[in-house]
TIKE-256891 format. One record per residue (C-alpha): residue number from 1; residue in three letters; x, y, z. Coordinates in pm, 1 decimal, decimal comma. Each point is the difference from the previous one (the first is absolute). Layout:
BEGIN
<site NUM ALA <X Y Z>>
...
***
This chain:
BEGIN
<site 1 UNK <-1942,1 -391,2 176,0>>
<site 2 UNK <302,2 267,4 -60,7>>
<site 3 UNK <-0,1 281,4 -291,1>>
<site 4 UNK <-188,8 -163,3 -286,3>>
<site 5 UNK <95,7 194,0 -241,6>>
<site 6 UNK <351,4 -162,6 -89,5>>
<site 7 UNK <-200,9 -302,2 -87,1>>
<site 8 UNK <-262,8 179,7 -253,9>>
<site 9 UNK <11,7 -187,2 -296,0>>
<site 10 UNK <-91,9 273,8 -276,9>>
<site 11 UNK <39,1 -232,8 -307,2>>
<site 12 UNK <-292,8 188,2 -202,3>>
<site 13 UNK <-56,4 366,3 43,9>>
<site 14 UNK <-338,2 80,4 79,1>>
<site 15 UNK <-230,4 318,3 88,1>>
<site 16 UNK <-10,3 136,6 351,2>>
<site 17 UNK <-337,9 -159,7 66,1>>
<site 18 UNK <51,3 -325,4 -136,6>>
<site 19 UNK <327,5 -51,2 210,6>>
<site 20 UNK <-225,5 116,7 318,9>>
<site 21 UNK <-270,0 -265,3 -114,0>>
<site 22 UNK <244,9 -264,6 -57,9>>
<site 23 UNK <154,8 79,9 312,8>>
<site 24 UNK <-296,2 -14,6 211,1>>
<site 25 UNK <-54,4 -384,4 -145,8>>
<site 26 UNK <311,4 -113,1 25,1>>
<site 27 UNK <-6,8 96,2 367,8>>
<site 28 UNK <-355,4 -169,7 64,4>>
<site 29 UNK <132,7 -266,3 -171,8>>
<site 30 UNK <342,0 -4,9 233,4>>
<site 31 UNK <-206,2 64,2 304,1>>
<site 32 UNK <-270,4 -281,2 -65,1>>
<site 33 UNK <271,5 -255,4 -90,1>>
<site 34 UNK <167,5 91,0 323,1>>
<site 35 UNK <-334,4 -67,9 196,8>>
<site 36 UNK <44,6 -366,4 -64,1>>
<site 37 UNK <367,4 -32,0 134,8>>
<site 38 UNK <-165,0 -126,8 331,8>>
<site 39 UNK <-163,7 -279,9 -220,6>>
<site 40 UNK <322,3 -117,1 -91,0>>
<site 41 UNK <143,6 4,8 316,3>>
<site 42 UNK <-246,7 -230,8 159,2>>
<site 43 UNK <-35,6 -252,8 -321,8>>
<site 44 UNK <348,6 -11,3 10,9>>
<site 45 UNK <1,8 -131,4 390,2>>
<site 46 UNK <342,3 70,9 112,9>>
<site 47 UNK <180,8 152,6 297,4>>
<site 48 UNK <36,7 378,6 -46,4>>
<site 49 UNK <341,2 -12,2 -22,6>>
<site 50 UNK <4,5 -277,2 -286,9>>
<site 51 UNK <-264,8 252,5 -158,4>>
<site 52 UNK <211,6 271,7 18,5>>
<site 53 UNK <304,5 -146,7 -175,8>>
<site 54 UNK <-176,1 -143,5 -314,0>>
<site 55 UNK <-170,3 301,7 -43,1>>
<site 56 UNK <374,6 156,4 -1,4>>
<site 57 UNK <128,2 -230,7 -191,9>>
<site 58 UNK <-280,3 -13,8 -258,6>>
<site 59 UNK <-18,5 329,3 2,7>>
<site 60 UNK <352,4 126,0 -55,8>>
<site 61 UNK <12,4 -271,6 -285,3>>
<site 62 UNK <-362,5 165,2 -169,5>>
<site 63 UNK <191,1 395,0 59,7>>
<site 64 UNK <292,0 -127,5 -132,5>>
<site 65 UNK <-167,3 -110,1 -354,9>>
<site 66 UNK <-189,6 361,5 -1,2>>
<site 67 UNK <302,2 154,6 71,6>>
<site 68 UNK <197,3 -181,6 -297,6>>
<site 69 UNK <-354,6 25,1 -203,5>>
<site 70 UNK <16,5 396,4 65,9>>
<site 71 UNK <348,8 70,4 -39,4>>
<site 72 UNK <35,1 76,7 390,3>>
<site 73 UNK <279,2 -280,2 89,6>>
<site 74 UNK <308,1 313,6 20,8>>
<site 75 UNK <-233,9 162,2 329,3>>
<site 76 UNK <41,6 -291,1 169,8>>
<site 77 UNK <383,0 112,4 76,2>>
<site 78 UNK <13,4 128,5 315,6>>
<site 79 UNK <297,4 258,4 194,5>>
<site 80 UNK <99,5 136,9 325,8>>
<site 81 UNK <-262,9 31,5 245,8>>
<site 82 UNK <-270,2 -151,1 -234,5>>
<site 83 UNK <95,9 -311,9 107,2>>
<site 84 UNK <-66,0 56,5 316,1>>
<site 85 UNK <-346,2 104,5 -94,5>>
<site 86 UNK <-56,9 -278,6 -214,8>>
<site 87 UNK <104,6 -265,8 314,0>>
<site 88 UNK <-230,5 172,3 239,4>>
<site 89 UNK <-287,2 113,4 -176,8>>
<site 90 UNK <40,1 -385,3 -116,8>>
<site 91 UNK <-44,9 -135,9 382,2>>
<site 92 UNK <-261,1 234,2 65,4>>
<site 93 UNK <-215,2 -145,6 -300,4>>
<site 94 UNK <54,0 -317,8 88,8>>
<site 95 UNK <-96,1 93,6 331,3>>
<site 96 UNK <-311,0 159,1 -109,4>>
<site 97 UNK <-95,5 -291,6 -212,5>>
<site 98 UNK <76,2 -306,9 276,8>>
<site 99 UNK <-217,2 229,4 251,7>>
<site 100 UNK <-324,2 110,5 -249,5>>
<site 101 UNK <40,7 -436,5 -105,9>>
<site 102 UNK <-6,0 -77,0 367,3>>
<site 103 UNK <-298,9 196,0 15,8>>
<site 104 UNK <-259,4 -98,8 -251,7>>
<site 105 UNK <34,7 -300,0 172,3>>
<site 106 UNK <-151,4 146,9 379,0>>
<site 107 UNK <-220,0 216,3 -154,2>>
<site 108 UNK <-97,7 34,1 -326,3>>
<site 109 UNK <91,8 112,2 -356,7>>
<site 110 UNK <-228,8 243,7 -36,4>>
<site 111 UNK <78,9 165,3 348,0>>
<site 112 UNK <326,0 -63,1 -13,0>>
<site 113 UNK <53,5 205,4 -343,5>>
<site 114 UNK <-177,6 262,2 160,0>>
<site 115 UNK <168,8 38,3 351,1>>
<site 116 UNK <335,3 -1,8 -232,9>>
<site 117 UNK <-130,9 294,8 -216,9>>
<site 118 UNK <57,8 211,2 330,1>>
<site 119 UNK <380,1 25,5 -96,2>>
<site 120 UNK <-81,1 311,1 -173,2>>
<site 121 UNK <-44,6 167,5 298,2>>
<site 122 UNK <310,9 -123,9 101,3>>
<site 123 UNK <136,6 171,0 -240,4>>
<site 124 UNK <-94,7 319,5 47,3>>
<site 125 UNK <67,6 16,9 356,9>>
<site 126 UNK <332,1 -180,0 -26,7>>
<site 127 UNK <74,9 280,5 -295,9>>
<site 128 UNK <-69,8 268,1 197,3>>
<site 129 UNK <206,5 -101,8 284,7>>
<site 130 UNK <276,8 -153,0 -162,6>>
<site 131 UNK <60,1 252,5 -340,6>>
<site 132 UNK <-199,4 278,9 153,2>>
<site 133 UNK <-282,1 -4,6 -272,8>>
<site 134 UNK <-285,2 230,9 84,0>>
<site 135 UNK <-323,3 -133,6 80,2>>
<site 136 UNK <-336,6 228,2 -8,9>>
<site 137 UNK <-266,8 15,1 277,1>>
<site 138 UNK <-251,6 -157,1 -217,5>>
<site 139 UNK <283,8 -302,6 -26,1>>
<site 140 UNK <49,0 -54,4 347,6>>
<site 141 UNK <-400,2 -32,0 56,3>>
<site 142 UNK <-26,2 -219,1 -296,1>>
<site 143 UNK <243,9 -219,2 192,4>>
<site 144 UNK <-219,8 -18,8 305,4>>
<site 145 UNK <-301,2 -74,2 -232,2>>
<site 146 UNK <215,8 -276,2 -148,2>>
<site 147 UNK <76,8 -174,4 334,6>>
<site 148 UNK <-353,9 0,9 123,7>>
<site 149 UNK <-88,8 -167,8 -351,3>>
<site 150 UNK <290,5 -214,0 59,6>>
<site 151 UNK <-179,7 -104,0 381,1>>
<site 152 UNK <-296,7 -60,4 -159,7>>
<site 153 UNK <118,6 -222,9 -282,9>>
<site 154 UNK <197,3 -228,5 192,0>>
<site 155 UNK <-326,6 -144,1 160,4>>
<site 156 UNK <107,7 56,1 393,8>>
<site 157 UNK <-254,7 237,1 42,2>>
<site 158 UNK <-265,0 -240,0 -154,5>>
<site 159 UNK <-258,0 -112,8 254,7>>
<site 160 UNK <106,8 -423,0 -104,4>>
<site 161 UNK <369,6 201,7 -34,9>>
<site 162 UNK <51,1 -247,7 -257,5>>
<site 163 UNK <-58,3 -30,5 -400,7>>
<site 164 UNK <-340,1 -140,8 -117,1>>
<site 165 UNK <49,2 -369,3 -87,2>>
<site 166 UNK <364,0 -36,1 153,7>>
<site 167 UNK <111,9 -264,5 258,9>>
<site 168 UNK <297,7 171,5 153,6>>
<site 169 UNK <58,2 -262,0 261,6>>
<site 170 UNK <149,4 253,9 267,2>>
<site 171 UNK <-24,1 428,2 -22,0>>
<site 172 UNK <386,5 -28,6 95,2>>
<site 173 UNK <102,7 -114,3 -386,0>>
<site 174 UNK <-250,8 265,9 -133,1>>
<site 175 UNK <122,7 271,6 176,0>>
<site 176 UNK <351,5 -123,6 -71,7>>
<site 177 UNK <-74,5 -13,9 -371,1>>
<site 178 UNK <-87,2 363,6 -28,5>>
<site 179 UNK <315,5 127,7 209,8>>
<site 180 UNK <215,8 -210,2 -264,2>>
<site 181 UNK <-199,4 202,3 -216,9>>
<site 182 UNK <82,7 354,6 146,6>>
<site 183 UNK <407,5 -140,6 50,1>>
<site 184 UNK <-54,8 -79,8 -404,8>>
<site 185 UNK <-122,4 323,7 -113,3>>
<site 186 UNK <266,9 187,9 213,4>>
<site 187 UNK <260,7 -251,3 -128,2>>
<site 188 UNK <-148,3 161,3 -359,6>>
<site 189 UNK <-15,9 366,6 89,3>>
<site 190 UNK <356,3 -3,1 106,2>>
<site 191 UNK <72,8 -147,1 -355,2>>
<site 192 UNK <-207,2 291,9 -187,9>>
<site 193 UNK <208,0 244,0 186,6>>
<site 194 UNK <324,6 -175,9 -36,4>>
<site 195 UNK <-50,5 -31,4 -407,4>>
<site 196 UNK <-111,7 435,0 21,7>>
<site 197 UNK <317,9 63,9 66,7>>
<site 198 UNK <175,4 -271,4 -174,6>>
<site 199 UNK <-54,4 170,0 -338,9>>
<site 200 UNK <303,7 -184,5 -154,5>>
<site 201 UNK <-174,9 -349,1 -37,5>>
<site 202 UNK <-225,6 7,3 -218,9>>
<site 203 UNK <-376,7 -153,7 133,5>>
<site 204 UNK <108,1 -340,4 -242,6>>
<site 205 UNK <275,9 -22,7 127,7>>
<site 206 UNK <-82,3 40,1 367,0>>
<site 207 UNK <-230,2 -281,4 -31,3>>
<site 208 UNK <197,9 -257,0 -156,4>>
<site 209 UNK <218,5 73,1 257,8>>
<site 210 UNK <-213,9 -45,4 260,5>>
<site 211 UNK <-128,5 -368,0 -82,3>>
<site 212 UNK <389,3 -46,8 -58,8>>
<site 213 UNK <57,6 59,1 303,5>>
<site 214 UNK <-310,1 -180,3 130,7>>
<site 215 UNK <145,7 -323,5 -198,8>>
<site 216 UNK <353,7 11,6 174,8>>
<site 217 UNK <-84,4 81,5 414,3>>
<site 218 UNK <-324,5 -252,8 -43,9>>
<site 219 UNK <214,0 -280,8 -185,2>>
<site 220 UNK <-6,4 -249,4 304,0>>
<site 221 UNK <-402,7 32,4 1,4>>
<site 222 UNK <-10,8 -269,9 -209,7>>
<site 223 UNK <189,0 -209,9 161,5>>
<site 224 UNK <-107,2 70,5 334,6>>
<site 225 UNK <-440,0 5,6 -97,0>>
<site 226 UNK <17,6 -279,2 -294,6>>
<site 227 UNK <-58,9 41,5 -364,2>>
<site 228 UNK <-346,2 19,4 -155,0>>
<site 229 UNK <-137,9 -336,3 -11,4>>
<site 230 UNK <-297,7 24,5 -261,6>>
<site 231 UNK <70,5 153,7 -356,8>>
<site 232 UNK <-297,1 222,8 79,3>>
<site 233 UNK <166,2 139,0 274,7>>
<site 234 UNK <290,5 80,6 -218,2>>
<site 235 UNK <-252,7 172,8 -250,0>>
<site 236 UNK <-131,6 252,3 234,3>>
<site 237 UNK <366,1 76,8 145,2>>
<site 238 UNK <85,3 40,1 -384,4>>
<site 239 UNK <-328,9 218,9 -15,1>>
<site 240 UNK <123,0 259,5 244,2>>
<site 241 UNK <372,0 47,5 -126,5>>
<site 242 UNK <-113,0 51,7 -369,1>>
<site 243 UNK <-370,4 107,7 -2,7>>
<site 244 UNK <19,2 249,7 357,3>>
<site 245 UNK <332,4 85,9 -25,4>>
<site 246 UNK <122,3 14,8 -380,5>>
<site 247 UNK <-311,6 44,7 -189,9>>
<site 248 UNK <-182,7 215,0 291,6>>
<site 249 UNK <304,5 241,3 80,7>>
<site 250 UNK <38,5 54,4 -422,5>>
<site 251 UNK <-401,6 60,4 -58,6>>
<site 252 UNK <32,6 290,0 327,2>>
<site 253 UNK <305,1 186,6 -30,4>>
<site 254 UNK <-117,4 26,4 -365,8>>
<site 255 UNK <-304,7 116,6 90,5>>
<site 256 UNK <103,2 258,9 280,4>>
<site 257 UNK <208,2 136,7 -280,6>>
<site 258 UNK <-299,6 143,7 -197,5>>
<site 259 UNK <-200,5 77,6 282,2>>
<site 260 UNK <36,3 379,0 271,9>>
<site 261 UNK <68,4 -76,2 311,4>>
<site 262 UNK <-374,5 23,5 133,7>>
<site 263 UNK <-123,9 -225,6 -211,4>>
<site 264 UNK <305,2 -281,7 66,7>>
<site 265 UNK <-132,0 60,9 398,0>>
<site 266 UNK <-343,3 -96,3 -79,2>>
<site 267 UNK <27,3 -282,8 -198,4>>
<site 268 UNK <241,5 -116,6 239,5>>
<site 269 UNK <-342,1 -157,6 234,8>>
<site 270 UNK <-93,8 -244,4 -296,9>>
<site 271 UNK <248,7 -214,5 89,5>>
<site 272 UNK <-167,4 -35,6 413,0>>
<site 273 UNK <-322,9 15,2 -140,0>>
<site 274 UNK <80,4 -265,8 -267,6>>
<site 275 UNK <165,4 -243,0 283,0>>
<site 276 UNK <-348,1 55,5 246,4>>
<site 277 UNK <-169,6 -117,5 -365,9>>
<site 278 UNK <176,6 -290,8 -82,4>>
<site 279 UNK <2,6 -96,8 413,7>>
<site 280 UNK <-356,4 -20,8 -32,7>>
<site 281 UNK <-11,4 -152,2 -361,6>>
<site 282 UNK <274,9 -286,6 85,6>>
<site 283 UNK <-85,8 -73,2 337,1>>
<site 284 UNK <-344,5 185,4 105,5>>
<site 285 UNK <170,9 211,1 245,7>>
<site 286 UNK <-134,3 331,8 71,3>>
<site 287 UNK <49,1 310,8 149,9>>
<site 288 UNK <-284,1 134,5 255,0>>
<site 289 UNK <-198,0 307,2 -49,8>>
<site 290 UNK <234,7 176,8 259,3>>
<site 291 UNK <324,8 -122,7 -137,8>>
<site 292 UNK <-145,7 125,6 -341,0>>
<site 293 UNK <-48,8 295,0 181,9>>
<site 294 UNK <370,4 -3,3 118,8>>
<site 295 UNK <146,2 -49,5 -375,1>>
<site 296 UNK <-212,1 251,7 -95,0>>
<site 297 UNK <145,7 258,7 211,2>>
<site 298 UNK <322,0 -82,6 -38,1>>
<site 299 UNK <-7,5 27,2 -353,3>>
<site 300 UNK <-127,6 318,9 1,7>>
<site 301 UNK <247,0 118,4 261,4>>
<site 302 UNK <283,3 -143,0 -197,6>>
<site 303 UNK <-111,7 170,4 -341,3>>
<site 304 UNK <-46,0 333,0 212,0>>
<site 305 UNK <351,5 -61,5 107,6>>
<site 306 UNK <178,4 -74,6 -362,5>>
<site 307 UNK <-207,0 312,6 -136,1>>
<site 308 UNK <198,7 339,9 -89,6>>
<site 309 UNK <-93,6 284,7 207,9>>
<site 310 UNK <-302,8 202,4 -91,5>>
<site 311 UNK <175,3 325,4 -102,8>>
<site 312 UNK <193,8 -216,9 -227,8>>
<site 313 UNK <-299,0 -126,2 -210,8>>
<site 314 UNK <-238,0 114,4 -233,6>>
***
């Protein structure tokens, strides 16, 4: 999410190439247990918004026992103008997460996890604009690769225009479903580039700070949508605070720690690739040969993209 290396957890030393191969699992293992968030959402059957705030509030409570667990509760103090970028990367998160919710629901989780993976372009166009980062040639064209991937997988250009095995009721709350998921993964990049040059708060603290925030401006949800009704319903809310946001957040930044850069960007696509998996294991959903076609493309723009240049490799 941020700069994982604050959150490494070196607890026994261990040989260059055993760190890289325990980093490389404990990222699959972060990215395929991220693949079934949309699982939870929909078992847990409540209004995005009601989503969103029990996976804040679950969540800060699961960061906040790793944090005491790890020794990390003193970065959690915050001064001057981190505040500020605790409150508003905060909103935007909970923004992102109430619009990518909103959006499994219209479309679907595996094509809504992989619209939202687009935010990485984001990212490097909003970086180059905003804090003047340089961006090669073969960047840029990855980018255009990306978005035509990104056209294909979102099914419009299908000849049926719709996923295999779907009843969308009207194109209008498809379509709608992937623009929430484009306003999410903006809402995102802008909270990547906020936490670059936040280097002050640490990447724990920024995101116990973030579902604390969450908790406080979405406090009336409750009220306003109802509380859970079944205790299963409170089990998969539980499920997302402390299994996609406590346990998931610890298993990656520890894993990013131990891993180069390159690496971290490819491993990055098990957690799409994971959700398209589990959409077709949980609920027979599937992607069509073109939209496969799309993800594929997209993920091999996107890895171009996160790649040093050439002159800098060997």
């Amino acid at each position: 999410m941020h700069n994982p290396t604050a959150l490494a957890l070196d607890l026994h030393p261990a040989s260059p190439s055993l760190r890289e191969r325990q980093g490389q699992w404990l990222l699959i293992a972060g990215g395929v247990l991220l693949g079934t968030i949309g699982v939870f959402v929909e078992e847990a059957g409540q209004h995005p918004l009601t989503t969103v705030w029990f996976r804040c509030a679950f969540g800060a409570l699961a960061l906040l026992l790793w944090g005491a667990g790890s020794g990390r509760l003193h970065e959690l103090r915050l001064h001057g103008r981190s505040w500020w970028v605790a409150g508003l990367t905060g909103s935007l998160m909970v923004l992102n997460w109430a619009l990518f919710f909103g959006a499994i629901a219209r479309t679907s989780i595996g094509v809504a996890t992989v619209v939202f993976h687009i935010q990485l372009i984001w990212v490097m166009i909003l970086g180059a604009w905003l804090l003047r980062e340089t961006v090669s040639a073969r960047q840029w064209a990855a980018t255009l690769l990306a978005l035509c991937g990104l056209a294909l997988t979102t099914g419009l250009l299908n000849d049926i225009a719709w996923l295999h095995g779907i009843d969308f009721g009207a194109g209008d709350s498809y379509l709608l479903g992937l623009l929430m998921c484009v306003g999410g993964s903006l809402s995102y990049a802008a909270v990547t580039l906020m936490a670059k040059t936040e280097r002050k708060v640490t990447p724990f603290a920024l995101a116990w700070w973030q579902c604390a925030v969450g908790v406080l401006i979405l406090a009336w949800v409750p009220a306003v949508y109802g509380w859970p009704a079944s205790g299963s319903s409170w089990a998969w809310l539980a499920g997302l605070g402390f299994i996609h946001t406590g346990l998931a957040y610890a298993i990656l930044f520890t894993g990013m720690a131990r891993l180069a850069i390159g690496k971290i960007a490819v491993l990055q696509f098990v957690y799409p690739l994971a959700a398209v998996v589990v959409d077709w294991l949980v609920y027979g959903r599937t992607l069509q040969p073109v939209q496969l076609g799309g993800m594929a493309l997209m993920a091999l723009a996107l890895w171009a993209i996160r790649q040093p240049p050439m002159a800098a490799t060997k």
